[in-house]
N, C-alpha and C positions, 0 to 999 in steps of 0.2 A: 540865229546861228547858221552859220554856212556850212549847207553839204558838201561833201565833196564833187568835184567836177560841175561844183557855180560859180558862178565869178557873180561879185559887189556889182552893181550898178548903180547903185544909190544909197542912203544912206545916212538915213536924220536921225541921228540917236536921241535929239532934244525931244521928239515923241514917238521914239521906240520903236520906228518903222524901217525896216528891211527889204529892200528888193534885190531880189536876185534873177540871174539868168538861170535856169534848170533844163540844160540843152535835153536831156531825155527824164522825164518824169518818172517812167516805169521803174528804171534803175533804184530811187530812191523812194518807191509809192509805201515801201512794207520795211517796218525795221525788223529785228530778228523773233522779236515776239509775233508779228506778222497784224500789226495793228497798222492804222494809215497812219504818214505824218501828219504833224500839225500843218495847219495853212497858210504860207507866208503871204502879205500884201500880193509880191507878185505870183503866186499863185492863183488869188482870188482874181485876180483881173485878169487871167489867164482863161481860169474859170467860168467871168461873168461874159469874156468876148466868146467864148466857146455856145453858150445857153441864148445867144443872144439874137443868134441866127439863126432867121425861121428856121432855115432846111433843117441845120443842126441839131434844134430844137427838136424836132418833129424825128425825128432818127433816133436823138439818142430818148426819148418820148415810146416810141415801139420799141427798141430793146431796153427799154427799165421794166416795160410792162409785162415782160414774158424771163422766164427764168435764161432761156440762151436765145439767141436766132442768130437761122442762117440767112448770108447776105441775101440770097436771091429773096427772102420771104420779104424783104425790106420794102413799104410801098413807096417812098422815096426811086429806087429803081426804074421804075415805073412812070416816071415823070421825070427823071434826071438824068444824065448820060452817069457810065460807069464810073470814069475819070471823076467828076462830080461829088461823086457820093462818095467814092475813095477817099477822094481828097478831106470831104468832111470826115469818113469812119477815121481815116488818121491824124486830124486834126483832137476829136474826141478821143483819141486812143492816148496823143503827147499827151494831155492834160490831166489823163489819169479818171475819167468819165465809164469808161467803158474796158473789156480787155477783149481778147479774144483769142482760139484756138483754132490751130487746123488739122482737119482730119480730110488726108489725101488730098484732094483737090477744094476740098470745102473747106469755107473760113464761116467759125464760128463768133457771136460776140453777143458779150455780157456785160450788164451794168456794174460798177462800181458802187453801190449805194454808200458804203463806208465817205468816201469822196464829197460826194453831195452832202452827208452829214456834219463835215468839219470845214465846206465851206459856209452851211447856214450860220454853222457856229461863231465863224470868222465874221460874219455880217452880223448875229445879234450884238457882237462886244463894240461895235462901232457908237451907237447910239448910247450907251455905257457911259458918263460922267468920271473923270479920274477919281473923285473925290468924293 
């Protein structure tokens, strides 16, 4: 099913797969009960190129492991220019990995775990036999 503000990209009904564009994830991460969506193919692949990048990895890896953090405590910082890390913290942010809040001049950020739950999900049903 298409959210709104996706557009089809693709499109095999003959095995039930759906890709869509989801120019901003956050908009559509919570329906009104405040549960995560389910995970479209192109979500999942969204998903697996996000996880799949050491840096990436290793960022959103120290903010899963800590209830919030602030960016400076990031050891990615530390070895990356700012630009760098940005650019991954908003990478992880479109795909719905992570969120985060600011307070004054600090930007805070926290893991998703909902997210990662209904991607593993999306990956057990692959191996899944129709029949």
């Amino acid at each position: 099913m298409c959210r709104d503000g996706d557009q089809i990209i693709g499109d095999f009904a003959a095995t039930g797969i759906h890709y869509f564009v989801n120019h901003d994830y956050s908009k559509h991460a919570r329906n009104k009960r405040n549960t995560v969506a389910v995970v479209s193919a192109f979500d999942a692949a969204s998903l697996a190129k996000a996880l799949c990048d050491p840096t990436r990895l290793s960022i959103y890896t120290q903010i899963a492991r800590r209830k919030e953090l602030y960016v400076g405590e990031l050891g990615a910082c530390k070895v990356f220019s700012n630009a760098t890390v940005s650019h991954h913290l908003r990478f992880l942010t479109q795909v719905g990995l992570i969120t985060f809040r600011r307070s004054g001049k600090h930007v805070f950020y926290r893991a998703v775990p909902a997210r990662l739950i209904e991607y593993s999900r999306f990956l057990s049903t692959l191996g899944k036999s129709a029949g």
